[in-house]
C-alpha positions in Angstrom: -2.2 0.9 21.1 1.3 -0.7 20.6 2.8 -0.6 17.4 5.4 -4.0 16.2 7.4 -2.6 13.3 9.5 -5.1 11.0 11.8 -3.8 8.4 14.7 -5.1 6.7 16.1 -5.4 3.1 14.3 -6.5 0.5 13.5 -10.5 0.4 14.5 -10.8 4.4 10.6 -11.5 4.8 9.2 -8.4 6.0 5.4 -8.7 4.8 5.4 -12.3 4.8 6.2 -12.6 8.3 4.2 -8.9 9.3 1.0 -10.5 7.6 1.3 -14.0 9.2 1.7 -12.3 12.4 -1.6 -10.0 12.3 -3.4 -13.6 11.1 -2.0 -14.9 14.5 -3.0 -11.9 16.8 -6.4 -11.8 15.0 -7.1 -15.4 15.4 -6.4 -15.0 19.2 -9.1 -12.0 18.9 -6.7 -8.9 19.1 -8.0 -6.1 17.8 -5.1 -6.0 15.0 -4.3 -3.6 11.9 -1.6 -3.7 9.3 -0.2 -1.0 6.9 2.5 -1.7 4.8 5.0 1.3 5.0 6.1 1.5 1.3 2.0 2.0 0.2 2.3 5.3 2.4 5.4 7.1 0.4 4.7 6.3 -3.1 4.9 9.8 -4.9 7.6 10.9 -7.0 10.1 12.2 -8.3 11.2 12.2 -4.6 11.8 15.9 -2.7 14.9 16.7 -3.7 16.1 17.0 0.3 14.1 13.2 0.9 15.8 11.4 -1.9 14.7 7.9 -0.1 11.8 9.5 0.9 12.3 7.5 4.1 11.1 11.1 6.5 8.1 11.4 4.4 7.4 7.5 4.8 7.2 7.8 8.5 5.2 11.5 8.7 2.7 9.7 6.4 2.8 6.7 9.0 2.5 9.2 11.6 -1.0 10.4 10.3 -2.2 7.3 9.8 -1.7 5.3 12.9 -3.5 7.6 14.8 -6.8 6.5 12.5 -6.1 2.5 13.6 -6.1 3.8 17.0 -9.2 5.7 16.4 -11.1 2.8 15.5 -10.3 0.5 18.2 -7.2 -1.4 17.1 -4.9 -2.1 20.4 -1.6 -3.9 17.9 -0.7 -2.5 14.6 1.9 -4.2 12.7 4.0 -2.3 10.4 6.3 -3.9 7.7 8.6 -2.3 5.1 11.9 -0.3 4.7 13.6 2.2 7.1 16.5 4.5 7.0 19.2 1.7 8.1 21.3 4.9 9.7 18.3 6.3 11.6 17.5 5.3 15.1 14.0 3.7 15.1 11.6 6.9 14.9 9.4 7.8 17.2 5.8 7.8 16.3 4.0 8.9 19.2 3.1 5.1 20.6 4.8 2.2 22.2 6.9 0.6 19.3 9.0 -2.4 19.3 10.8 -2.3 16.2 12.7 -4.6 14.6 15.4 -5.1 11.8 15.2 -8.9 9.6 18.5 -10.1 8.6 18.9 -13.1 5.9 21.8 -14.0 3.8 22.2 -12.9 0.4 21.8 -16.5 -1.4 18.5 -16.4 1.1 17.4 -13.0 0.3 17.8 -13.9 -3.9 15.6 -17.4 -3.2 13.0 -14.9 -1.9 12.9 -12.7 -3.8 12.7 -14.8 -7.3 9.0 -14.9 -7.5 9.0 -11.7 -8.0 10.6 -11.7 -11.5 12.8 -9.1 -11.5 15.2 -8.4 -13.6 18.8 -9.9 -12.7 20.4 -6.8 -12.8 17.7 -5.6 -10.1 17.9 -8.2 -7.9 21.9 -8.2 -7.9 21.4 -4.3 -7.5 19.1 -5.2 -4.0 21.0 -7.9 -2.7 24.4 -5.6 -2.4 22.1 -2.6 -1.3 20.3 -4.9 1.4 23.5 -6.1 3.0 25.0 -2.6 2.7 22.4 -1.4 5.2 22.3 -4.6 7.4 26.0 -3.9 7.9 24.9 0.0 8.1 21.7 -0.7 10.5 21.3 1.5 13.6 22.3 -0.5 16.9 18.7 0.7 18.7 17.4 -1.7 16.0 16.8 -4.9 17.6 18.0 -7.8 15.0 16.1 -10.9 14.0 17.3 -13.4 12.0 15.2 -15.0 9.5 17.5 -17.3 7.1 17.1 -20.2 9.4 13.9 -19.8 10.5 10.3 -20.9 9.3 7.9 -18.6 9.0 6.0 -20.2 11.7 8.9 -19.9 13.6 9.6 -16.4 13.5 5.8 -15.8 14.1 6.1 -17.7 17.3 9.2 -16.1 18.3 7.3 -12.6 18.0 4.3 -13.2 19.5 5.4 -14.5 22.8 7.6 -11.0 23.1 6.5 -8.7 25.7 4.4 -6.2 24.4 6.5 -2.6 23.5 7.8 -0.9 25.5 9.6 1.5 23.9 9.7 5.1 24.9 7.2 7.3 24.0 8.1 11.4 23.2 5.1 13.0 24.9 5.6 15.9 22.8 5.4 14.3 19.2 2.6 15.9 17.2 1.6 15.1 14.1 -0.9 18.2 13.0 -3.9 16.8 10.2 -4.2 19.1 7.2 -6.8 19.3 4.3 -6.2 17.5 0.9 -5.6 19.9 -1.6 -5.2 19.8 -5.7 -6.3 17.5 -8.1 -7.0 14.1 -7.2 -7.9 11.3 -10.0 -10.2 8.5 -8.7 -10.2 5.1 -10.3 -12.7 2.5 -9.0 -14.7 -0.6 -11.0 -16.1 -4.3 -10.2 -13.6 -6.8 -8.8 -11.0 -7.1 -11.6 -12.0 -4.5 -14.0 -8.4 -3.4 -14.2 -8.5 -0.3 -12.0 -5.2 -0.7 -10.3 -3.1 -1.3 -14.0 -5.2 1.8 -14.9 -4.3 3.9 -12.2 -1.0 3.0 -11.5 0.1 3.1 -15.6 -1.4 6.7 -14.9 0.8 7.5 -12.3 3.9 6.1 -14.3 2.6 8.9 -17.0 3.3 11.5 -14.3 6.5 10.4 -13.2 7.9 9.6 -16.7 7.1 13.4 -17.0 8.6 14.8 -14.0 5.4 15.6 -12.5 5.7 15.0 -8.4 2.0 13.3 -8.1 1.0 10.4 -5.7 -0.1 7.1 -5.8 -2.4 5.4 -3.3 -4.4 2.3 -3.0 -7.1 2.4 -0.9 -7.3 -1.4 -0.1 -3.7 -0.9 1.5 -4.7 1.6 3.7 -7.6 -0.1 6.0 -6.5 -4.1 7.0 -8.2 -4.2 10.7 -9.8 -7.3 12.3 -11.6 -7.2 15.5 -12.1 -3.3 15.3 -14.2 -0.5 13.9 -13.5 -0.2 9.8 -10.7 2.4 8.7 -12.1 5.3 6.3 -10.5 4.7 3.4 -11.7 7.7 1.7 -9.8 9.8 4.8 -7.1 7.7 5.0 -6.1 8.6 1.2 -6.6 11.9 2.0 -4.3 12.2 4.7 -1.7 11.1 2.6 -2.6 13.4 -0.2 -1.9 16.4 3.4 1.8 14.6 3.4 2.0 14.4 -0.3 1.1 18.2 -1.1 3.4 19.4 1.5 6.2 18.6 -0.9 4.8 19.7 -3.6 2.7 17.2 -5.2 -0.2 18.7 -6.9 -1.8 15.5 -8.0 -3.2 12.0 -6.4 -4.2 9.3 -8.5 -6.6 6.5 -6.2 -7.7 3.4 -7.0 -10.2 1.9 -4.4 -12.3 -0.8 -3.8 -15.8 -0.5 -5.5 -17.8 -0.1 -1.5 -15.6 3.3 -1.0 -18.8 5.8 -2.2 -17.8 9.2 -3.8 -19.9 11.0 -1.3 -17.4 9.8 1.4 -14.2 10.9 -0.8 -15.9 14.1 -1.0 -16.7 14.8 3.0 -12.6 13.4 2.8 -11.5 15.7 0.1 -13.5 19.0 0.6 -10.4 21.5 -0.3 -9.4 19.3 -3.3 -10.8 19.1 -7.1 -12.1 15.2 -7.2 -12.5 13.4 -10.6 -14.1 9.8 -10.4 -13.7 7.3 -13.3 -15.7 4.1 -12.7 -14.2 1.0 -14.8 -16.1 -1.8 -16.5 -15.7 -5.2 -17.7 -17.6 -8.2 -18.8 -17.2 -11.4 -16.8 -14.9 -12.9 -19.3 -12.6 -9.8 -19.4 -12.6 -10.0 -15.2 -12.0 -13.9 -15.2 -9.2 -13.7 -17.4 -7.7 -10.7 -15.0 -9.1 -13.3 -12.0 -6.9 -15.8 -13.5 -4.0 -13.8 -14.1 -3.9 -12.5 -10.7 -4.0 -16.2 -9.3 -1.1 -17.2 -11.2 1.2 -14.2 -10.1 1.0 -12.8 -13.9 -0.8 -9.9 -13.2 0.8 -7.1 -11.9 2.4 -6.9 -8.2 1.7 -8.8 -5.3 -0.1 -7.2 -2.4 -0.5 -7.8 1.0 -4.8 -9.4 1.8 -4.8 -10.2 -2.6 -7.4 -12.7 -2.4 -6.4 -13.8 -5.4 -3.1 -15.0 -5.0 -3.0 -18.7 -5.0 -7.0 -18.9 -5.6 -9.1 -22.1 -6.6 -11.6 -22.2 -9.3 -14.6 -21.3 -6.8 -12.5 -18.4 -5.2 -12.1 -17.1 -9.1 -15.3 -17.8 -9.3 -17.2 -15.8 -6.6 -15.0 -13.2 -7.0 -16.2 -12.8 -10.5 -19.8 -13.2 -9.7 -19.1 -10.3 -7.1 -18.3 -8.1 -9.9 -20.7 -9.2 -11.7 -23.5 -8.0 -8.8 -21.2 -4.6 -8.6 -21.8 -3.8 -12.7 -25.5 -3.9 -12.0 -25.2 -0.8 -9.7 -26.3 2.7 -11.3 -23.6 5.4 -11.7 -22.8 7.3 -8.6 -23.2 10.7 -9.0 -20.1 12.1 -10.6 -18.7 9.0 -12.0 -18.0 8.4 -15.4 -18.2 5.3 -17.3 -14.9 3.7 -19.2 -16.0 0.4 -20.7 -12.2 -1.5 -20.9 -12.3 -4.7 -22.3 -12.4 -2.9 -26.3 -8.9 -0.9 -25.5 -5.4 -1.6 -24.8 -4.4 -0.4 -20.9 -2.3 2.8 -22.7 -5.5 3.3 -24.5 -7.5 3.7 -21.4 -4.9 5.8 -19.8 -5.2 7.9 -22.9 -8.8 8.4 -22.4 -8.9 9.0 -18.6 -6.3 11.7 -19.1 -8.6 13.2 -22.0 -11.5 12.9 -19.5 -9.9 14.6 -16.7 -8.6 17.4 -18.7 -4.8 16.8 -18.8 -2.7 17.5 -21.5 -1.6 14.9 -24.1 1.3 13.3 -23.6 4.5 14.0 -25.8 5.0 11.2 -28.6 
């Protein structure tokens, strides 16, 4: 397996061109995956020596592109920051890597849809040139400002494959899951991802170092075996506790069954909440989502941009997922009667953790 890693400042088009590449490679039937590197490091407050947490980014990588390889993938495309004053790491496989460069009246164009604040996006446009200027010279540069996405994708695909060199004695050791991990799960736009990740906020607001994964983020792979979400979490909740988080709050897709977290997790203390919603609760979510108006925008969101009928069958899957007996060990939060700190509240009470201050 050969991995293509893109990084870049913020709005230079990492995960827009990353994910139109994979479509490309798996509509010429390559066995293709994709992880977005900023879903693999998101657990703070950051280690006090890893204030970017860029070396626990790539460790977590590490662990995890070992389970695309497992499973058959032969190109895994990687998008998302990178220490700028780093060479490109070394991750055990053939890497071509990649820095994105755009101009800052480009970068702001891009990166308006995400409505940020000004201040924010002034604060990443001087940081993002900053490291451009900064970037490592083994980082082979690519720029996108003048360039359609098409383009770009073209550009990249008719590369030779990597050929970077490989350290043969790069070892990345698995280790067991340990502490408390929080799972949050539900029919199709129940609201388990504002749940979990206003839960994680709760941590962090109160200097608790606790992690934050979503399982959908962890398995994109076409024309290859299915990634094990379940494990994948858990191998970042192994990178997680090694800097001392105790915690890991999950939300995953409905299919992910709690007898597979617990073969994943069998040294950790696993609590599984199991969200509900009536179909006009998950339409209006449905909606939301297809508008942009309803919390971030991830890589494979079927939602994004969705018709009627997409809305649609995604709310009549839901729908078929609410008839499905509890799973052994879940417990049952009906969330259309409460606000989202309300349900937060009530998870917290569920799972045994201590009120929060007023």
């Amino acid at each position: 397996m050969d991995v293509l890693r893109l990084a870049g400042a913020p709005g230079v088009g990492k995960s827009t061109v990353a994910w139109a590449i994979a479509e490309r490679l798996v509509a010429d039937g390559v066995p293709t995956g994709y992880l977005d590197i900023d879903q693999l490091g998101m657990c703070y407050p950051a280690p006090p020596d890893d204030p970017d947490r860029w070396r626990l980014k790539e460790i977590a990588l590490a662990r995890l592109i070992v389970r695309f390889r497992d499973v058959g993938v032969e190109r895994l495309v990687v998008s998302g920051v990178a220490d700028p004053a780093q060479p490109p790491p070394v991750n055990g496989h053939p890497t071509s890597s990649l820095w994105l460069d755009a101009d800052e009246e480009t970068r702001r164009r891009r990166l308006s849809p995400r409505r940020w604040e000004p201040a924010q996006v002034d604060a990443a446009l001087a940081a993002g040139t900053e490291e451009a200027r900064a970037a490592h010279p083994a980082w082979e540069r690519l720029d996108t400002a003048h360039s359609t996405v098409d383009d770009t994708v073209q550009a990249m695909i008719v590369r030779p494959a990597a050929r970077a060199e490989v350290a043969s004695d790069v070892v990345f050791p698995e280790k067991h899951a340990t502490g408390s991990v929080i799972w949050i799960t539900g029919p199709r736009c129940a609201g388990a991802s504002q749940v979990g990740w206003e839960l994680a906020r709760t941590h962090w607001a109160a200097g608790e170092r606790t992690g934050f994964v979503d399982v959908a983020q962890l398995r994109f792979a076409w024309n290859a075996g299915s990634v094990n979400g379940a494990a994948a979490a858990a191998a970042l909740q192994a990178v997680f506790a090694e800097v001392g988080a105790k915690r890991l709050i999950v939300v995953a897709p409905f299919e992910v069954a709690p007898e597979d977290v617990r073969a994943a997790f069998p040294r950790a203390s696993v609590r599984f909440f199991r969200l509900d919603a009536d179909d006009r609760t998950r339409r209006d979510h449905a909606v939301r989502r297809a508008e942009g108006a309803d919390g971030a925008v991830l890589a494979g969101d079927d939602l994004i941009g969705a018709d009627v009928d997409t809305i649609e069958r995604i709310v009549a899957l839901g729908a078929r997922q609410r008839t499905s007996s509890l799973r052994t060990g879940e417990i049952l939060i009906d969330t259309p009667t409460s606000a989202l700190t309300q349900v937060v509240t009530r998870v917290r009470e569920l799972a045994g953790l201590a009120a929060l201050p007023d």
